[in-house]
C-alpha positions in Angstrom: 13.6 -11.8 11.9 14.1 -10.9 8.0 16.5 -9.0 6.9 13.9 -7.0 4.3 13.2 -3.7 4.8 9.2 -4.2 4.9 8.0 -7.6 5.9 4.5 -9.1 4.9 3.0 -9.4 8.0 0.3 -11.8 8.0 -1.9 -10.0 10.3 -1.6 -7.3 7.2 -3.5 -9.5 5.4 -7.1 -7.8 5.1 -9.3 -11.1 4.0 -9.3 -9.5 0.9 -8.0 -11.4 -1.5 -7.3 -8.9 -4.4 -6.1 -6.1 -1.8 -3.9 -8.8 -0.2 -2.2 -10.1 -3.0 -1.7 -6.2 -4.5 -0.3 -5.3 -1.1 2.5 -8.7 -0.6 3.7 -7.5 -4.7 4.2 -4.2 -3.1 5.8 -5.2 -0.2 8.3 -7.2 -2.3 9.0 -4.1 -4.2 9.7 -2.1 -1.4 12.1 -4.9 -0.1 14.2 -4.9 -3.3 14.2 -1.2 -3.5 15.9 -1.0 0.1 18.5 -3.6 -1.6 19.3 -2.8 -4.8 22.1 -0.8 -5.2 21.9 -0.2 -9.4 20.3 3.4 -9.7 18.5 1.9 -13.2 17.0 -1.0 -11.1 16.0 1.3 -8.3 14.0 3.5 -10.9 12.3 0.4 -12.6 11.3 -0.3 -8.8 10.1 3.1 -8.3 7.7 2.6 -10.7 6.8 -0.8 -10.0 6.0 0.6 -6.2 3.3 3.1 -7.8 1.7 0.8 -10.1 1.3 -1.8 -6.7 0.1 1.2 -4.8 -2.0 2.5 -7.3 -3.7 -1.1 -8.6 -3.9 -1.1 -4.1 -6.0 1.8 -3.9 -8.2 1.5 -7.1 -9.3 -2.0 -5.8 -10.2 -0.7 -2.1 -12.0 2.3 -3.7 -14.1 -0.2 -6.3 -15.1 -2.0 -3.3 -15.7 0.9 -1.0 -17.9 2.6 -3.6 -19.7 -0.8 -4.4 -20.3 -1.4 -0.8 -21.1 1.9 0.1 -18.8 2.3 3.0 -19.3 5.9 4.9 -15.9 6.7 5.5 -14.8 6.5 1.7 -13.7 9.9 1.1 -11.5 10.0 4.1 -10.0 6.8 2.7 -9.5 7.8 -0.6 -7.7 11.5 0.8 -5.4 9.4 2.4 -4.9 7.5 -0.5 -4.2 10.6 -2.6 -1.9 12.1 0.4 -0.2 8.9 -0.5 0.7 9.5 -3.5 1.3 13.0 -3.2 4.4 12.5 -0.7 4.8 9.3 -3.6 5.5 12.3 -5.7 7.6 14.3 -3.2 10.2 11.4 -2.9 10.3 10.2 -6.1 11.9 14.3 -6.8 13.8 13.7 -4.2 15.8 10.4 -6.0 15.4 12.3 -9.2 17.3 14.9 -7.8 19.9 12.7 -7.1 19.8 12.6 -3.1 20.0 8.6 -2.9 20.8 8.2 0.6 18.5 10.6 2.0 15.8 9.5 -0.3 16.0 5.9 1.3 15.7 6.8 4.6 13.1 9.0 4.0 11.3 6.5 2.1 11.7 3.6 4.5 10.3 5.6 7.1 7.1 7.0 5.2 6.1 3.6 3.3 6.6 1.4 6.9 4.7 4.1 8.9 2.0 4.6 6.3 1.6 1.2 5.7 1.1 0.6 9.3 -1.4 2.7 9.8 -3.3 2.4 6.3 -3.2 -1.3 7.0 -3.9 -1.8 11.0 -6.3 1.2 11.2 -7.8 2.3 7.9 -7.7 -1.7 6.3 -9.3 -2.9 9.8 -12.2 -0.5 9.7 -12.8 -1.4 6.1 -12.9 -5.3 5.8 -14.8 -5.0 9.0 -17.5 -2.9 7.6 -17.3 -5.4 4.3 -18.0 -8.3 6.9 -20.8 -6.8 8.6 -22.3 -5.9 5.1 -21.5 -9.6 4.0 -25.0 -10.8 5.6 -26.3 -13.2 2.8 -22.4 -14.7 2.6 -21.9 -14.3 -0.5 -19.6 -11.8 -1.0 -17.0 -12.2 -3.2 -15.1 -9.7 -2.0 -14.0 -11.5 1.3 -11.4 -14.9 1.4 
């Protein structure tokens, strides 16, 4: 096993290529968050782990609207709860509570991303395939 705090599974990968390659840059984000012990860097990081997540859920939500899948706004609220415990944390290391920040944030983005990705991801790309039935979408890898 890795040592990182948040691996890029490969069975994460969704078969969409824009999604997938959003999602490993903010994998890799998270990883060097969990390691880096420079309070400036960790900021930087902070930010760089909402413009991945954000550039994540704007390019599931173009292709959701364009392919008019019918659980969009449930995927989008859970976007948005995303970002509102985002929020919640990122107060948190404002405030100065490092450690309890970390541990709170490793277990959120894992558990999240778990879900978002096995779950949530699953039920999309397979609603994109389905809707894929000339074979040209260019969505899909």
């Amino acid at each position: 096993m890795n040592k990182d705090f948040y691996y890029f599974y490969e069975n994460y990968n969704s078969g969409i290529k824009e999604n997938d390659e959003n999602y490993e840059m903010f994998a890799g984000a998270v990883n060097k968050l969990s390691f880096d012990e420079k309070a400036k860097s960790r900021w930087e990081l902070l930010q760089a782990i909402e413009a991945y997540a954000r550039l994540h859920f704007e390019t599931e939500e173009k292709y959701m609207e364009k392919y008019d899948f019918p659980y969009y706004y449930d995927h989008k609220n859970k976007h948005q709860e995303f970002m509102e415990e985002y929020e919640n944390l990122k107060e948190m290391y404002e405030t100065d509570q490092n450690e309890k920040f970390l541990s709170r944030f490793s277990y959120f983005v894992e558990n999240w991303l778990q879900e978002h990705h096995l779950e949530d991801g699953v039920v999309l790309v397979n609603y994109l395939k389905m809707n894929n039935k000339n074979g040209n979408n260019p969505v899909l890898m």
